[in-house]
C-alpha positions in Angstrom: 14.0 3.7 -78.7 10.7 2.8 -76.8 7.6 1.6 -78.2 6.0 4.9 -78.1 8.6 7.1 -80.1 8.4 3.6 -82.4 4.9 4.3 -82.9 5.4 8.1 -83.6 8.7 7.8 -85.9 6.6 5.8 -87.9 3.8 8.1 -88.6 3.7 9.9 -91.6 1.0 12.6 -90.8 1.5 14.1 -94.3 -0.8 12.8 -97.1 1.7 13.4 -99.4 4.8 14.9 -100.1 2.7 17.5 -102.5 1.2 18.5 -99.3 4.3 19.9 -97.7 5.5 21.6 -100.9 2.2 23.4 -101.3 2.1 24.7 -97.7 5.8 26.3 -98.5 3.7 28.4 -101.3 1.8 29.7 -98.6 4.1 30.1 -96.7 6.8 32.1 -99.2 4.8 33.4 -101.5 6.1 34.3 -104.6 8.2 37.6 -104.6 6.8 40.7 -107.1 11.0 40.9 -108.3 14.1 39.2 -107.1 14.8 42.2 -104.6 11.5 40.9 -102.6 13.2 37.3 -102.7 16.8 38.6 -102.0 15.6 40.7 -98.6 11.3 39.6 -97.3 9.5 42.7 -95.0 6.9 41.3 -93.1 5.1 43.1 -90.3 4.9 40.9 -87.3 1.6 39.6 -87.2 2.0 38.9 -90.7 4.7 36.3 -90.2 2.8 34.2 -88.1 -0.1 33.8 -90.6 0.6 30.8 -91.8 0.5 28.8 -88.3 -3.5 29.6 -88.6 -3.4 28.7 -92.1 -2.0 25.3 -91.7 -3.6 21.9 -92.6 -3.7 19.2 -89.6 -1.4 17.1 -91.1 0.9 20.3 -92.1 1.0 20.9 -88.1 1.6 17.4 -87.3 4.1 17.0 -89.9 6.0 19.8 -88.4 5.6 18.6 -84.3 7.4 15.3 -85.4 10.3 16.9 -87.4 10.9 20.0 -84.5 10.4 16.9 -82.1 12.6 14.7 -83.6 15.6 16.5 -85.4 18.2 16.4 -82.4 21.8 17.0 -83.1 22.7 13.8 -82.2 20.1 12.2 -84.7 22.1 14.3 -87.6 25.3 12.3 -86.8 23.5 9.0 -86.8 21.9 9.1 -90.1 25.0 11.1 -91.5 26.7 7.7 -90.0 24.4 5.6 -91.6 23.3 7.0 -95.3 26.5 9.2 -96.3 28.6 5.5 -96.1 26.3 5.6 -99.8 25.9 2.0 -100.1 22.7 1.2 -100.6 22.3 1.1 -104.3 24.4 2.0 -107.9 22.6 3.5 -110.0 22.6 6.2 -113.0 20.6 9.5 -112.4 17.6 8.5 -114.5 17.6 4.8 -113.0 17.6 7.6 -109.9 14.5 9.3 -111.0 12.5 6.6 -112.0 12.9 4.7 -108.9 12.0 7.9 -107.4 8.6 7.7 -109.3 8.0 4.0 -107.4 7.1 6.9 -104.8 3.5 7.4 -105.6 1.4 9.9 -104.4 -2.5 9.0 -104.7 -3.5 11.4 -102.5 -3.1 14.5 -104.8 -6.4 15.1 -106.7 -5.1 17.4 -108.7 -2.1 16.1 -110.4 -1.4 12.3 -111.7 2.3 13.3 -113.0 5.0 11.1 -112.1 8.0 12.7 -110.0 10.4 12.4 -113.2 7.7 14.7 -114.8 7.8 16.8 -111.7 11.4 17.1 -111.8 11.5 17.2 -115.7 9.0 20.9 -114.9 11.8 22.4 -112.9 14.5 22.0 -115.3 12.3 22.8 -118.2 11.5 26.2 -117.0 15.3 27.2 -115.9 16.6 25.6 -119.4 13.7 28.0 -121.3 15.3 31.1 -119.2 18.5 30.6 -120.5 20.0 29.1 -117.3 23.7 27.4 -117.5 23.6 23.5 -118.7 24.9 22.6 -114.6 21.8 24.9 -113.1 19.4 22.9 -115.3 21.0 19.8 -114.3 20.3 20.7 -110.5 16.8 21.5 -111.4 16.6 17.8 -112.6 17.8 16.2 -109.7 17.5 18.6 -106.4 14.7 16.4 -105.4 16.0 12.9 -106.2 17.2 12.7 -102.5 13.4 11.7 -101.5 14.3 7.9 -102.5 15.3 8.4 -98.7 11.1 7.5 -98.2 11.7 4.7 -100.3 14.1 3.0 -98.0 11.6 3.2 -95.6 12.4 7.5 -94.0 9.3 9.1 -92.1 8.5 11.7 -93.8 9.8 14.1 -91.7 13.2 12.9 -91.9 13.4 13.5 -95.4 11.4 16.8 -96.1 10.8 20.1 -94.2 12.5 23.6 -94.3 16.4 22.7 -92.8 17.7 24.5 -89.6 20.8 24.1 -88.1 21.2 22.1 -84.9 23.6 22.2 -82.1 22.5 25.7 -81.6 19.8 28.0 -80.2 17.0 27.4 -82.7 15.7 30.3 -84.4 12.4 31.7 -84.1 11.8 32.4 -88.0 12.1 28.7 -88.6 8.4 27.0 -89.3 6.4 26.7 -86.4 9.4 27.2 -83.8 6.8 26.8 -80.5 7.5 22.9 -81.5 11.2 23.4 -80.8 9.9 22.8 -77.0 9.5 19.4 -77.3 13.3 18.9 -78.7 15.5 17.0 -76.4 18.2 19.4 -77.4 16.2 22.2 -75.9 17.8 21.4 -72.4 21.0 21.1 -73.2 22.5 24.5 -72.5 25.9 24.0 -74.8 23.4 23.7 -77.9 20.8 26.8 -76.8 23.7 29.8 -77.1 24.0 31.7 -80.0 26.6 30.1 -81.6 26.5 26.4 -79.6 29.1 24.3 -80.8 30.2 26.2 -83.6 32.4 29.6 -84.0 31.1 32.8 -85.7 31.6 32.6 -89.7 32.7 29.2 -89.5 31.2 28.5 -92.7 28.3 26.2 -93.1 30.2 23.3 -94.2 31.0 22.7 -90.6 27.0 23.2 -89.4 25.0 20.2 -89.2 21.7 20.9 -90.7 18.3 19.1 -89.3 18.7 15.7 -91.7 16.6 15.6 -95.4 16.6 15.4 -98.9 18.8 18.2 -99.5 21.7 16.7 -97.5 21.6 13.4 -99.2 21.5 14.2 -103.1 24.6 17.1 -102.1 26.8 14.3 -101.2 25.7 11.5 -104.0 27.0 14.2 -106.3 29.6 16.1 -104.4 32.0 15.8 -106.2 30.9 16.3 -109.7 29.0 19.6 -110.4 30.1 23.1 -109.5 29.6 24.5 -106.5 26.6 26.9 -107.5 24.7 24.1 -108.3 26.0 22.0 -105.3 24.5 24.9 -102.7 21.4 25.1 -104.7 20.9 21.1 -103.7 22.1 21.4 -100.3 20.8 24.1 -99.0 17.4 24.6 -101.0 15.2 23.8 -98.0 17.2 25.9 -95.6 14.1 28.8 -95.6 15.8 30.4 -92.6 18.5 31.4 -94.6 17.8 32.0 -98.0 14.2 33.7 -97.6 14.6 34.8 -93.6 18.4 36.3 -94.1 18.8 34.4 -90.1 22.1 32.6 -89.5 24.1 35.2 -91.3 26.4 34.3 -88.4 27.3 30.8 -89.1 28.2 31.5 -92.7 31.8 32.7 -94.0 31.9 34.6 -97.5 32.0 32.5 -99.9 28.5 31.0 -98.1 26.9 34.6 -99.0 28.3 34.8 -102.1 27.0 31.5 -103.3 23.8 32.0 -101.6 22.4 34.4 -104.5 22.2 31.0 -106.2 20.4 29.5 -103.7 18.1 32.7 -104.4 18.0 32.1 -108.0 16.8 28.7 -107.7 14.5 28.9 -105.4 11.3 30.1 -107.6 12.1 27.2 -110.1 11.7 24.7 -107.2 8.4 26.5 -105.7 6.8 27.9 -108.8 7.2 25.8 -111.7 4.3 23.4 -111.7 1.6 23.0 -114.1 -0.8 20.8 -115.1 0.9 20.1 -118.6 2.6 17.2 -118.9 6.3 17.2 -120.3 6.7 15.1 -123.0 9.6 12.5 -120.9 10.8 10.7 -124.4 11.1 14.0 -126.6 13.2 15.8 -123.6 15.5 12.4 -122.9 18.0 12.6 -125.5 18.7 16.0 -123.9 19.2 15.3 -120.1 21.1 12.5 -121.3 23.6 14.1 -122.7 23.7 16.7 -119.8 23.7 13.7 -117.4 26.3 12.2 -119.1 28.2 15.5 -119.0 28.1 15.9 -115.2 27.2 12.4 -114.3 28.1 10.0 -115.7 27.3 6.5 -114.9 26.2 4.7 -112.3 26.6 7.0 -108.8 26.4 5.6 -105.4 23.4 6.2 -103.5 
């Protein structure tokens, strides 16, 4: 890698991970009833709203990721992070080195991440959700630490896409997808690319993040609603755009209603009211412990 992409890996245009997160509210707004969610109508000139919309950094943010996700930069960090030896630790010893991630720019908010995360799983455990769907709510962001081990942003966040194949134009800003290296290679820009039709998205290699990272710490231990909630939570195209229909085999469409389901719990749920963290541990610890227990590899 040259100086120059050195320079440009590096930068972290976002001035917060908040930031992104709020432009997603923008950009999916939250559905009237869960028939909106399941299936979104948008005129044309309303989908492309949001590009005029967009902070700077939002824009910028979004250049390096479209620039930068390549297929072959998938394998490498799948190569180097999914080996999972960085650090043992238990999920909370997770979550509160997550907090060591400190966001100063947010004006609005001085909650930690664990009272972040502690909000999401709140609100599904008040609806009544299953113990393992609250447990995802805890920990569907916990695979941000990536930052901590020194991640641009734009390797860790951002709405998912699949590479090795013709990129799709109702992922975020797709003009950017011009300035990917895998734009000129003609095997990844069919249809299908290097994969077959409905060959399940187990075998798809999505654009590197969060989502990716936490699915495999925890693998397998949780069921496998909860483990496509975590994996595929950022994967907009799919779950809010109904686009790569194509890739995915039936049990992919049958699990993504709970993709569906989660989704306005990770958007939605935030609120300037505090949780209180040592009243609600006794709980998660016990539904930790149910799941996952001990010290995971990370």
């Amino acid at each position: 890698m040259d100086s120059t992409v050195e320079k440009t890996v590096a930068n972290q245009p976002l001035n917060g991970l908040e930031e992104w997160e709020d432009f997603l509210k923008t950009r999916y707004p939250e559905p009237a009833d869960a028939k909106a969610q399941a299936a979104p109508e948008k005129k044309k000139e309303e989908f492309r709203n949001y590009e005029t919309d967009a902070r700077p950094t939002v824009r910028e943010f979004y250049r390096l990721n479209h620039r930068y996700q390549t297929y072959d930069f998938v394998q490498e960090k799948k190569r180097d992070f999914l080996a999972l030896n960085r650090r043992k630790m238990s999920v909370w010893e997770a979550a509160e080195y997550l907090n060591t991630l400190i966001d100063d720019s947010d004006p609005d908010t001085d909650m930690t991440q664990l009272e972040h995360l502690l909000q999401t799983a709140e609100q599904i455990r008040k609806d009544g959700q299953p113990r393992w769907f609250i447990l995802a709510g805890l920990i569907h962001d916990l695979g941000k630490i990536l930052c901590l081990y020194g991640e641009p942003q734009w390797a860790v966040v951002g709405d998912t896409f699949p590479l090795g194949c013709a990129f799709s134009d109702k992922v975020v800003f797709p003009k950017f997808f011009a300035d990917n290296p895998d734009s000129n290679i003609p095997k990844y820009q069919s249809r299908l690319g290097v994969y077959e039709e409905g060959c399940g998205l187990d075998k798809v290699d999505l654009s590197w993040g969060h989502d990716e990272y936490i699915y495999n710490v925890v693998k397998d231990r949780m069921p496998d609603e909860a483990l496509y909630m975590l994996r595929y939570h950022s994967f907009y195209a799919a779950h809010r755009e109904n686009d790569y229909t194509y890739l995915m085999n039936d049990k992919d469409k049958a699990m993504f209603q709970w993709v569906r389901a989660f989704n306005p719990y990770d958007l939605y749920t935030k609120s300037h009211q505090k949780p209180d963290v040592e009243k609600l541990r006794p709980f998660y610890d016990d539904l930790i412990n149910e799941y996952l227990p001990g010290q995971l590899r990370w």
